[in-house]
N, C-alpha and C positions, 0 to 999 in steps of 0.2 A: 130507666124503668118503663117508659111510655114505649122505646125501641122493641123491649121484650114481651112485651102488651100486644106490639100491632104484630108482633111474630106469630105470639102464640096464634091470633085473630084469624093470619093465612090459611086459607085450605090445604091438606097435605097432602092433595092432590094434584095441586097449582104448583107445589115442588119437588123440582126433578129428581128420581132416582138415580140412586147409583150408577146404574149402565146409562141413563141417558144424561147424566152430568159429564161423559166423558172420561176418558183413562187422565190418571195422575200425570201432573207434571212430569218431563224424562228426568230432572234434577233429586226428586222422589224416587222415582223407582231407581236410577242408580245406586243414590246411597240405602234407599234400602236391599238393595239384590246383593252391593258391597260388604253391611253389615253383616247379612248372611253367609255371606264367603267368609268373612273372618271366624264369624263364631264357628264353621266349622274348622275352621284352621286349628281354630285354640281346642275344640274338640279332637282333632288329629293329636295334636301335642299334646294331652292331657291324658290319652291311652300308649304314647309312649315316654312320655314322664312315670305313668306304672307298670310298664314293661322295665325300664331299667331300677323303678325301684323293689320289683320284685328281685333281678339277676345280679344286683347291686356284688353281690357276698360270691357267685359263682364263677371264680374266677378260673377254676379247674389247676390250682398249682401255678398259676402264673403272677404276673404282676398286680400290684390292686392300686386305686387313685390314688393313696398316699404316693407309691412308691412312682407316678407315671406323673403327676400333675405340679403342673409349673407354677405355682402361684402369680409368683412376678409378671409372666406372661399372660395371666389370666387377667390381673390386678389393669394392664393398659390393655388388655382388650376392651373390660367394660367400660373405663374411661372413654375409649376412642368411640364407642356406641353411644354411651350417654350423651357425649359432646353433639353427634352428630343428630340425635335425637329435637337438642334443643336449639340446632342451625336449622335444621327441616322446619321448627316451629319458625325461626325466624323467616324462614324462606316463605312459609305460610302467609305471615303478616304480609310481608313485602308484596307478596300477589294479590292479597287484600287491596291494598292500596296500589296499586297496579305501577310498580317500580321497578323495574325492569332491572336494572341494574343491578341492585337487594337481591332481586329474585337469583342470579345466577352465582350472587354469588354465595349465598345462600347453599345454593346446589351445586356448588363445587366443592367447598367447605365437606358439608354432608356427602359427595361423593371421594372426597379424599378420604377423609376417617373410616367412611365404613369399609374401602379398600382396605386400609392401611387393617382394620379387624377382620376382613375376608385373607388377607396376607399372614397375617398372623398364626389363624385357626389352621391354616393348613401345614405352614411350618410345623405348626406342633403335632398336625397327624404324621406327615411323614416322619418326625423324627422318631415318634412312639412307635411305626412301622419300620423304621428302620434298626430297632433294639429287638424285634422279634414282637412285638405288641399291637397285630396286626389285627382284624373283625375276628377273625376266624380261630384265635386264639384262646380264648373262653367266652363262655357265653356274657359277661359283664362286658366285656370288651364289644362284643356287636350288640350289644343294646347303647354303649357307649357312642360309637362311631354314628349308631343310626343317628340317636336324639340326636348330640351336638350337629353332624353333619346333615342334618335336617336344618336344622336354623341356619346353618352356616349356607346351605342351598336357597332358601327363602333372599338372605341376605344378597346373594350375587343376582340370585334375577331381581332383586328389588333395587340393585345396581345400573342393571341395565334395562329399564324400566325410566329409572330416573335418567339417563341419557338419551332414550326416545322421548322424554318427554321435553327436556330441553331441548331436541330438533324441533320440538313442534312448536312450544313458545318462539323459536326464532321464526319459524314458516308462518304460524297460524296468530302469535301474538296471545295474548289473555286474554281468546274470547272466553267466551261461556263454558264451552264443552273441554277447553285446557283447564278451565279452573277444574272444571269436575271433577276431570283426569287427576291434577295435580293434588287435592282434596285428597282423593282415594290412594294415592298416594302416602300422603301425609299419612294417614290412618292404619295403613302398612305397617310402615317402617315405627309409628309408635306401637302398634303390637309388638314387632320383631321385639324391641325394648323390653316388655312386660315379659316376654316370651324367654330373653334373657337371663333376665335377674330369674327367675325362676330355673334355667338351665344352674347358673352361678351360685345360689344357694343348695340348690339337693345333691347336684354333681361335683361343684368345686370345692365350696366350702364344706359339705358333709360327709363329703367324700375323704378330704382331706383329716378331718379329726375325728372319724370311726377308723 
């Protein structure tokens, strides 16, 4: 009480403005500039979430998702994400606690899986290209290729993203500016996740039982 007393008492001229208090911490501005990038990420995905669900039905005489979509193959793709999802948190922790050893392996875990789901996802386009089910085939089909192969591009550079950054914890160690890095990371690869299950519901599963 007495703290917010002798506050109020200050002249508010005796306290510095905004411009002469200096620019934010760089820890601040990263993740806020990061934040920003995301949201528009999820903005990008959200205008082709309703591109495909307008073209969903416009198959032009060709195949439709029941007839093209793998379940089984879909069923371990999102296992192999989720998994990799909650090794990234582990990986998180462990850098927290500045464990080197957690930490890689952590990111090797999470970089097996999400191969092993970048591996997969392509299997499955080529094969659908190789039955004649190719973007160009009806308009469902290239709002198809786009969205999935959207996330699925996210996921590969978020691949090799996590490989440069394991160079640099081996060069530069868990200073300050790896964790950042590593942070913004973290926060990727959990959108990719949220960005998933929403591919998994509209496309896989609704796809499948309309």
């Amino acid at each position: 009480m007495n703290i917010a007393v002798a506050i109020d008492q200050i002249p508010q001229d005796a306290l510095p403005s905004a411009s002469e208090a200096g620019p934010a911490p760089k820890r601040v501005v990263v993740t806020y500039g990061f934040w920003i990038f995301l949201l528009s990420d999820i903005v990008m995905f959200a205008a082709l979430f309703a591109s495909y669900a307008v073209l969903v039905h416009s198959t032009a005489g060709g195949p439709t998702g029941a007839q093209l979509f793998n379940q089984s193959t879909v069923a371990i793709e999102t296992v192999c994400l989720l998994l990799s999802s909650y090794t990234c948190g582990l990986m998180s922790l462990a850098i927290n606690s500045r464990r080197y050893f957690r930490t890689y392996v952590g990111a090797l875990i999470t970089l097996a899986l999400g191969a092993i789901f970048l591996s997969l996802e392509i299997r499955e386009f080529l094969s659908m290209i190789a039955i004649g089910a190719a973007p160009q085939r009806s308009a469902f089909l290239s709002a198809f290729f786009t969205l999935v192969g959207c996330h699925g591009l996210h996921v590969a550079l978020g691949l090799i993203w996590l490989i440069v950054m394991m160079v640099q914890v081996a060069v530069f160690g868990l200073s300050a500016r790896v964790q950042r890095r590593l942070l913004c990371f973290s926060l990727f690869w959990h959108a990719l996740d949220i960005v998933w299950v929403g591919v998994l519901t509209v496309v896989y599963l609704m796809g499948v039982s309309s």
